[in-house]
C-alpha positions in Angstrom: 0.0 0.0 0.0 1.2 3.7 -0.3 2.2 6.5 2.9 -1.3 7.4 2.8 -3.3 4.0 3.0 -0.7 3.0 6.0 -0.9 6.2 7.4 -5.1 5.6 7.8 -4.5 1.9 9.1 -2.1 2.7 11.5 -4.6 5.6 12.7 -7.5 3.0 13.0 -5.1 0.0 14.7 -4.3 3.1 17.5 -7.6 4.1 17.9 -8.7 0.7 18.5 -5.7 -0.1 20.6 -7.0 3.1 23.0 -10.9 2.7 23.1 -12.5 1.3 26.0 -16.0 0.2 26.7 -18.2 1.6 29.5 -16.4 0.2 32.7 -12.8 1.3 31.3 -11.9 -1.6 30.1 -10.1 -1.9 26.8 -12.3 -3.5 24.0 -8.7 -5.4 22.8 -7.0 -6.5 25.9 -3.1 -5.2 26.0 -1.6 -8.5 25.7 -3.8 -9.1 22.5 -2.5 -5.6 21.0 0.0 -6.6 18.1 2.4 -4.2 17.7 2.3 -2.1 14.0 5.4 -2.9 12.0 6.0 -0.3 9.0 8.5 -1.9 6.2 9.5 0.2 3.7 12.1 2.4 1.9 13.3 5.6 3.4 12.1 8.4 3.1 9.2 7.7 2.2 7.9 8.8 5.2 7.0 6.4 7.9 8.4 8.6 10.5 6.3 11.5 9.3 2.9 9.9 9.2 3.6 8.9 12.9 4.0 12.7 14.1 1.1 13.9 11.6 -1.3 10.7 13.8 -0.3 12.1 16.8 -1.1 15.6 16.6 -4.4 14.8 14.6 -5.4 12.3 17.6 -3.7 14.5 20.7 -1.4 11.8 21.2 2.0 12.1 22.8 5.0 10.7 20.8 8.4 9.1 21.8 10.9 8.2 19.0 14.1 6.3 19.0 16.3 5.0 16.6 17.0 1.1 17.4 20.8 1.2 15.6 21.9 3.7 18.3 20.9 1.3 21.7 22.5 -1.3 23.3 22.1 -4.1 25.7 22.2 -1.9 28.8 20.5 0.9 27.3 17.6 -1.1 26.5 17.4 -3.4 29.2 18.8 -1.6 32.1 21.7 -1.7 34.0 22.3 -4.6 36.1 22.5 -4.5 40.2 22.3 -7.4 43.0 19.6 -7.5 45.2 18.9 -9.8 48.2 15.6 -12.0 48.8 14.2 -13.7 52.4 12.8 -17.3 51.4 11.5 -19.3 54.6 14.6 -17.8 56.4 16.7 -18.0 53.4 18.8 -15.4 52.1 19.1 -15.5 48.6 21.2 -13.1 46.2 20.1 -12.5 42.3 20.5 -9.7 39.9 17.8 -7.3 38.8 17.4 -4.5 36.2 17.2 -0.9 36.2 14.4 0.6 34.1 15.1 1.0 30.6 16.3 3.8 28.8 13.4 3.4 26.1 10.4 3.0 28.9 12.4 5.6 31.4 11.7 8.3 28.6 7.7 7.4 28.4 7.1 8.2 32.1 9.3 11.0 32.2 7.4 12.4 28.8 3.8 11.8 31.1 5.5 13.7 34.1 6.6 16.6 32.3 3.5 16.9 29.8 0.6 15.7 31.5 0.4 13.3 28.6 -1.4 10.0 29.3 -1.9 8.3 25.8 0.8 8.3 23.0 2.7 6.2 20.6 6.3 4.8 21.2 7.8 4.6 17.9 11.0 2.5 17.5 12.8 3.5 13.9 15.0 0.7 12.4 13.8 -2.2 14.5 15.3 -4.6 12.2 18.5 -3.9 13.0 18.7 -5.0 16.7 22.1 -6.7 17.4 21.0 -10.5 17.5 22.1 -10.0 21.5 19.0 -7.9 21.8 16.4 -10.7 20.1 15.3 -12.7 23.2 14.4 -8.9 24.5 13.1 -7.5 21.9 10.9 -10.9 21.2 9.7 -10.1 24.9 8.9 -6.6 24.4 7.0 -7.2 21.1 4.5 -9.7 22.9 4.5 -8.5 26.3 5.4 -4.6 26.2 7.7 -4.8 29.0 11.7 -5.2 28.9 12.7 -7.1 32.1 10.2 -5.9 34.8 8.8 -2.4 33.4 6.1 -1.9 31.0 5.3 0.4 28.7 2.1 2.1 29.8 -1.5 0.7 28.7 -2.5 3.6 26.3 1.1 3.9 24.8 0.8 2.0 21.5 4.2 0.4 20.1 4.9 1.3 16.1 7.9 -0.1 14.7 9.7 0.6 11.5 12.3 -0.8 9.4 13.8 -0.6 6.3 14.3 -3.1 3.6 17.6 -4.8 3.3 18.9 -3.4 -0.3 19.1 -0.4 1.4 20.3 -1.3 4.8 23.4 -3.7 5.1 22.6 -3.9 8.8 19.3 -5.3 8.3 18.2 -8.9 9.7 15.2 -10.5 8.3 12.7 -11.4 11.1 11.5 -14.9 11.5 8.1 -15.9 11.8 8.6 -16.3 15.9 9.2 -12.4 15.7 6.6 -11.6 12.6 3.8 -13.3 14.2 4.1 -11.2 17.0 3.3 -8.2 14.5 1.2 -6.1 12.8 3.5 -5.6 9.4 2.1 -2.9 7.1 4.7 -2.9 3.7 4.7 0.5 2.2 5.5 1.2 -0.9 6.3 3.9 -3.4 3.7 6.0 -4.9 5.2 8.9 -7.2 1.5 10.2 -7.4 1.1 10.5 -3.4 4.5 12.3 -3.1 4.0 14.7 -5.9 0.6 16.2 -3.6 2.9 16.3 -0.7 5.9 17.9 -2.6 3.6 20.5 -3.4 2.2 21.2 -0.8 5.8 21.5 0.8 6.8 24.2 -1.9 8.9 21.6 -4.1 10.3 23.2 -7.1 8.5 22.2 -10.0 11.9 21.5 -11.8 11.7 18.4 -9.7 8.3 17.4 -10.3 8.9 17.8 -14.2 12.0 16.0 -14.3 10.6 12.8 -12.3 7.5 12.9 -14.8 9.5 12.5 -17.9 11.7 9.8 -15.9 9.3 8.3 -13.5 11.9 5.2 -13.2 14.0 7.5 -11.1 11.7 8.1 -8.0 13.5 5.7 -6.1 16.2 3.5 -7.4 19.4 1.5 -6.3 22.0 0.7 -8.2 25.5 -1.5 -7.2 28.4 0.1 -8.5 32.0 -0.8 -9.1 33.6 -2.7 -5.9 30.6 -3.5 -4.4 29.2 0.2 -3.6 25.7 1.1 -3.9 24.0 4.2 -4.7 20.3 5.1 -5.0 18.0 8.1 -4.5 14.7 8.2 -2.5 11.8 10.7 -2.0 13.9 12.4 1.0 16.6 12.6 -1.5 14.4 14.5 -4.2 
């Protein structure tokens, strides 16, 4: 489908996500909330239609970039703590709260914020350390012991591999725990947005004479790629 058929399913997966019947209960339970997986090229604007849903709904956002976290950063830090069992002392390690969670409540405190979307960029390129977490996460919204609060919805995004050399396919453990929406090019829908953005028309002209040249990735010589993408134009 194109940015703006995702951009409507993702807005009616939230809204469904967030309603709740007459008692306050949610009409789809939080463990039966798959999170929404957006795969497609960049720039074509998976991180925009996020921001544009949560200002149209009054919905706080938190985004982070998965490439930039590691094991600590996403689970915690470590420290010991001790346990009394029938008179037993016993001595195991525990978690601080993660980074990722840590900035949801801190976003609440400061803004007042309830409801919102936690958007994870690039979630396909988790360091295989970070799968048994993530796998966790995605089904249970919690990393270790903290969990993401109930009217935070998770959207994830990746990127294809041809343009990612970091990317690792899912398997269907990890995609059946998902919502995936595959977005694809449409010069048509980014030609009303570029207009509306004030896009030089030289621009528009150019890619309606060579239509092929939207988005494209080529290999070149040694191995190196190249290619060009909405954001580039």
């Amino acid at each position: 489908m194109n940015i703006e058929q995702a951009k409507e399913q993702v807005a009616h997966t939230v809204r469904a996500y967030m309603e709740r019947d007459e008692t306050g209960m949610h009409l789809i339970s939080p463990v039966n909330q798959r999170p929404i997986f957006l795969m497609g090229a960049p720039g074509i604007g998976k991180t925009a239609i996020i921001d544009q849903i949560a200002q149209e709904m009054d919905l706080g956002v938190i985004s982070y970039s998965m490439t930039h976290h590691t094991r600590q950063s996403v689970l915690g830090l470590p420290f010991i703590s001790h346990r009394n069992y029938k008179g037993h002392e016993y001595v195991y390690s525990e978690y601080t709260m993660s980074e990722i969670i840590g900035a949801v409540y801190d976003y609440m405190e400061q803004t007042g914020q309830e409801r919102g979307i936690l958007f994870l960029d690039e979630i396909n390129c988790v360091s295989e350390t970070l799968y048994p977490s993530m796998l966790q996460f995605l089904q249970y919204k919690r990393f270790g012991r903290h969990t993401v609060p109930e009217d935070w919805v998770i959207v994830c995004a990746g990127n294809p591999p041809e343009y990612n050399r970091s990317v690792h396919e899912f398997d269907v453990v990890t995609l059946d725990r998902l919502r995936q929406i595959r977005v694809e090019p449409d010069y048509a829908v980014w030609k009303r947005y570029a207009a509306g953005r004030g896009l030089h028309p030289v621009v528009t002209t150019f890619l309606e004479a060579k239509p092929d040249c939207f988005y494209r990735v080529e290999k070149q010589a040694g191995g190196q790629r190249s290619f060009v993408t909405a954001r580039g134009w």
